[in-house]
N, C-alpha and C positions, 0 to 999 in steps of 0.2 A: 505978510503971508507967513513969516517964520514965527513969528510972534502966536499965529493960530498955530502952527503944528507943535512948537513947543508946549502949547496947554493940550495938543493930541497925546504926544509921546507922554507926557504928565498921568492924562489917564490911563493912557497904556500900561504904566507902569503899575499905575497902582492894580489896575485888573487883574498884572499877570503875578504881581505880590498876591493878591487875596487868592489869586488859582495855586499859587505854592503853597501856601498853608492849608488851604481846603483839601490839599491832595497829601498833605503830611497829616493829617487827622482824619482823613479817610480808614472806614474799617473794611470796605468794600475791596480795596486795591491790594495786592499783593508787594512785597519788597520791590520784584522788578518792575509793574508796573507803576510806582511811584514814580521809581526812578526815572523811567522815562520820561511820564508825563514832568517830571522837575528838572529835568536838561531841557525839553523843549521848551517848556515856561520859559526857563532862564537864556536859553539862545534868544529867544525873541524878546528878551528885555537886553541881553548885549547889543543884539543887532539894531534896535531901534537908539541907545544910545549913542551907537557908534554912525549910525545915520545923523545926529544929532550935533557928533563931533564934525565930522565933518562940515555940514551946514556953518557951524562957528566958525572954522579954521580956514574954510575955503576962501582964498583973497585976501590972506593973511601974510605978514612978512615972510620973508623966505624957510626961516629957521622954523617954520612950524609945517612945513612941505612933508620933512616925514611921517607925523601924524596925520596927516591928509592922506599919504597913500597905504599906510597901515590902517588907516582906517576903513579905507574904502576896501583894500586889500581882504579882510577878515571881514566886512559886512557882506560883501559876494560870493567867497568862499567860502561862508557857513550856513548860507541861508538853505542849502541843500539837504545840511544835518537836519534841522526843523521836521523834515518831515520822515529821514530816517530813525529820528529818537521817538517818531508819533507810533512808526511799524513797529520798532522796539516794542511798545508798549503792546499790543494785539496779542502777543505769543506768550501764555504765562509762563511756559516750559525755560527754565533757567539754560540751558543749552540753544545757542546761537545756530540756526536755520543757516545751510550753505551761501540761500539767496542774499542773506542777511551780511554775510560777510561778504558776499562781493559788492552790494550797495556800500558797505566801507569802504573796502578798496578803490573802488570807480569814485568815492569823495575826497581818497587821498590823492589819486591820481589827479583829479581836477583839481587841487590846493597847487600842487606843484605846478601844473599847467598855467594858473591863474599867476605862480611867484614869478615863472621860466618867463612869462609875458608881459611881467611889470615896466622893463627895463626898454622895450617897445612900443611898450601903449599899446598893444594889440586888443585887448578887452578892455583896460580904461586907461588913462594914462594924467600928470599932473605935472604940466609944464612946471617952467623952471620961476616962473612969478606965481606959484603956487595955484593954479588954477586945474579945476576936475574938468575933463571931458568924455566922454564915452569913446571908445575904441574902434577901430574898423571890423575888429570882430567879438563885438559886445555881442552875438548873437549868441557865443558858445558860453557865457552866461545863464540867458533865457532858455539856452537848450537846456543846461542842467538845472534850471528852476524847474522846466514845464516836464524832465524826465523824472525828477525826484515827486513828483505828484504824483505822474503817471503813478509811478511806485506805489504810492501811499494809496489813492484809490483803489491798484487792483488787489494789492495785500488786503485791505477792509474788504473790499468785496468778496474775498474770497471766504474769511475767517467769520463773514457775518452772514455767509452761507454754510461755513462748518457749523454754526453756532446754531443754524436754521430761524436766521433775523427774520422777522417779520418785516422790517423796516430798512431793509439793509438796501432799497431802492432811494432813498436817501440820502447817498451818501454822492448822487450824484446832482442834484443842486449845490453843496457844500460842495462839491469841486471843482463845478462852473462858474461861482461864484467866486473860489478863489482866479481861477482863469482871468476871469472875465477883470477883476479887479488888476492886476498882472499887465494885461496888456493892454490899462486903462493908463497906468502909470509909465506903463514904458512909453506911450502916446503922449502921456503930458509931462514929464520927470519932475513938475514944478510943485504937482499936486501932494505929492508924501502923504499919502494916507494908505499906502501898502501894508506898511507894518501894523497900521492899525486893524486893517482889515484881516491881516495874517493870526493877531491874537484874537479878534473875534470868530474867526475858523476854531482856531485849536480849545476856546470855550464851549463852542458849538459841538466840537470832535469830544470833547472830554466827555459832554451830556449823554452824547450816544452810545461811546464805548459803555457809559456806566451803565444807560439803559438796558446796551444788550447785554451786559456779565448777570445784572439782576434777575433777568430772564433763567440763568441756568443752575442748575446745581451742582451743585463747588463740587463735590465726588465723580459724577458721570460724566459732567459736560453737557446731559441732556437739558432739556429745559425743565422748569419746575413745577410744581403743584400749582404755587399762584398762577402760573402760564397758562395752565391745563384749565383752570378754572375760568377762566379769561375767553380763552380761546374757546370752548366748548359752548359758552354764552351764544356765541357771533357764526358760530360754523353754521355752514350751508347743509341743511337736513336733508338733499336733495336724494343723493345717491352717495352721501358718506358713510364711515363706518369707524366704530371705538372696537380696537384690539386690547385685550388688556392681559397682561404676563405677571404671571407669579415663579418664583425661583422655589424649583422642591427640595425639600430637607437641608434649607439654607441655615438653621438655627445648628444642623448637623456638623456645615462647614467649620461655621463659628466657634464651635465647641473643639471638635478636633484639631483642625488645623491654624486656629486663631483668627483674630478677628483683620490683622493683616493681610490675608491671605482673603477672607472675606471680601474687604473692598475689592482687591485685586479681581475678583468675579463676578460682582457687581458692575465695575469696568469693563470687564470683558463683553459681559453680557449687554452692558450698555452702547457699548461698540456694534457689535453682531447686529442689533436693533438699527440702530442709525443708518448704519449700509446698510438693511436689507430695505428700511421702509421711508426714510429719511427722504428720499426722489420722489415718494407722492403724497406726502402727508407731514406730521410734525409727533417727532417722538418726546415723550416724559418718564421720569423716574416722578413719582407719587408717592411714594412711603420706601421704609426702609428698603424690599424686595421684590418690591412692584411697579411696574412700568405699563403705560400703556402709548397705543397711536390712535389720531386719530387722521383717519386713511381721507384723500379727497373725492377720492371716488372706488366703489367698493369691487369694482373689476379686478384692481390690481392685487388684492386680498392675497390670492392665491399665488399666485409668479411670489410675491414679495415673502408670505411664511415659508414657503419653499427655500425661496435664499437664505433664510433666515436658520433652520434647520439646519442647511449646508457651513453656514459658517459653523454653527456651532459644534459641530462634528467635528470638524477641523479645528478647533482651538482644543478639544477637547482632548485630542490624541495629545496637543503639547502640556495641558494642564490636565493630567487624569483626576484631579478632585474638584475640575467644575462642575456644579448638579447641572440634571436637567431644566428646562422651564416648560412650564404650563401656559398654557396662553387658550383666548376666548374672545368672540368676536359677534357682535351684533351690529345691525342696521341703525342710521341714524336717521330715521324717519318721521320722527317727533321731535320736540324742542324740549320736551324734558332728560336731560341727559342724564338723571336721576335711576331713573327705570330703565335708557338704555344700559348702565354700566352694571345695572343689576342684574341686565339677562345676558351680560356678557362675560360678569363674575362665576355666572350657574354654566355657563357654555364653559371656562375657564376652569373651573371646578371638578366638571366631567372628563375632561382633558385629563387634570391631574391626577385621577383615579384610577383612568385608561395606563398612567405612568408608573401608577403604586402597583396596579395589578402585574405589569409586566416587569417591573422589579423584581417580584414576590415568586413569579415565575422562573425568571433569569436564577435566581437566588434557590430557589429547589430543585431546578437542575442541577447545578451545581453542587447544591448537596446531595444529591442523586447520585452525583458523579465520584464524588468524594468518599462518600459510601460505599459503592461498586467497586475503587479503587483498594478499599480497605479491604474489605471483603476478598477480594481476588488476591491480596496480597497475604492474607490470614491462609487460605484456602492452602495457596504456596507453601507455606513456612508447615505448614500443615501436613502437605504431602512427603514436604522435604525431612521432618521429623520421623516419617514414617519408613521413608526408605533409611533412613541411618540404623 
């Protein structure tokens, strides 16, 4: 039997070698999420090692007892990292999530737990003829395996709902599957192919995450053109609907206030979109200043541009050099999505117009006003010359 898992752990190894290099040549990944995904690789090439050691050493002369319980020591107390270095990777924001730092702390606190407990064998313990057994309360193990998933699943679920996954209902096989293997192994301890199954997860996780980053556009966060195009194929013509948004006098921002400041409202505005219409449909950024949704059902049209308007009110009083947007909407009643986007670019158009006019408005009152001002202040200096 050790003979098979040693050609396990052999493959193991080499798998999670070729996931390290394939994620250090990745153009897809950012710094931090390299980094994650290459601690995790590499935890679960320590840990399968150190499984490994053990196997050897267990029933060994005495003098090799402490790397028996070092070993077992650091393969139980790390195996929780694994899937804290996985959440790591989800967030690409360089600044560490509150939640995040207590999932560290709750792993240091269990190391200490797991060292404070050596000395009793309470979780596992290695008689004094160097032999491993499990502990009377090997459970507080398993709890912290099965809460560090917890973790990981609802983290993914949540991020590949921000992300508006299409597929993010998947991520619950892949963690039944871990389960399920988990307390196949704690049932038999003889079988060791945990570790294997644990890096065939995290190749499995790595697919997905990449799927869904490719989905989105690296500026907004929304999803992309290919998405839009995908997705627009397959949509249910039933009673849906293409919303489509243009940003006014956006080449203005650019010009003026730089092209920094630019993205910045691009984001903003891509935000605005996602909360208002995000809950019933699937939002896109399409070209440089143009976003569209497309809605599941065209009831909610109204409640959702509504919202939508309100947010951007409200961002706007804190960034006075957000433009307006323009937005247009049509039925998806045909499978040519061709001609729908076209009468909802002309719906969208006429919008913008309705925006230029009231500009052009706003802006001759104003100079109305400014005028008047003048005038009345002329009038003054005028009277006042006269009486001197």
């Amino acid at each position: 039997m050790n003979g098979y898992f040693y050609i396990l752990t052999t493959i193991d190894i080499f798998v999670l070698c070729f996931m390290c290099v394939l994620t250090r040549l990745s153009e897809s990944l950012n710094k931090k999420q390299k980094r994650g995904f290459l601690f995790a690789f590499g935890l679960i090439a320590l840990i399968s090692l150190l499984e490994v050691v053990t196997l050897k050493v267990d029933g060994l002369p005495k003098k090799f007892r402490w790397l028996n319980i070092v070993s077992n020591y650091l393969g139980f107390g790390l195996t929780p990292s694994v899937c804290i270095c996985l959440v790591y990777v989800l967030d690409k924001k360089t600044k560490l999530r509150w939640e995040f730092k207590l999932a560290i702390l709750c792993e240091i606190v269990y190391l200490l737990i797991l060292a404070i407990s050596i000395p009793s064998g309470l979780v596992f313990s290695v008689s004094q003829e160097n032999i491993y057994s499990r502990g009377p309360y090997f459970v507080i193990y398993i709890f912290a395996y099965f809460i560090s998933i917890l973790y990981l699943s609802l983290s993914t679920i949540f991020v590949s709902k921000q992300f508006q996954n299409r597929s993010k209902a998947l991520i619950y096989p892949l963690m039944i599957f871990l389960v399920a293997e988990t307390i196949i192994q704690i049932l038999v301890p003889d079988l060791h192919v945990s570790w294997l199954c644990v890096t065939l997860l995290s190749v499995l996780y790595f697919i997905y995450c990449s799927e869904m980053w490719n989905q989105l556009d690296g500026l907004t966060g929304l999803l992309n053109q290919n998405s839009f195009l995908n997705r627009s194929e397959e949509m249910n013509y039933t009673n849906g609907m293409l919303i489509v948004f243009d940003v006014d006098d956006f080449k203005h921002v650019n010009d003026v206030y730089g092209h920094v400041k630019g993205d910045l409202c691009l984001r903003i505005i891509a935000d605005c979109i996602k909360k208002a219409y995000a809950k019933y449909g699937y939002c896109y950024r399409v070209g440089g200043d143009e976003f569209c949704v497309l809605l599941k059902n065209s009831r909610n049209e109204e409640a959702c541009s509504a919202q939508f308007e309100s947010f951007i009110e409200k961002k706007r009083n804190k960034y006075t050099y957000l433009p307006s947007v323009s937005y247009g909407s049509a039925m998806l009643l045909t499978g040519d999505i061709v001609s729908v986007k076209d009468l909802a670019d002309q719906n969208m158009y006429s919008n913008k117009q309705k925006h230029k006019r009231k500009k052009e408005y706003i802006k001759l009152d104003r100079d109305k006003s400014t005028f008047k001002s003048h005038r009345d202040f002329c009038s003054e200096k005028e009277i006042t010359f006269k009486h001197l």
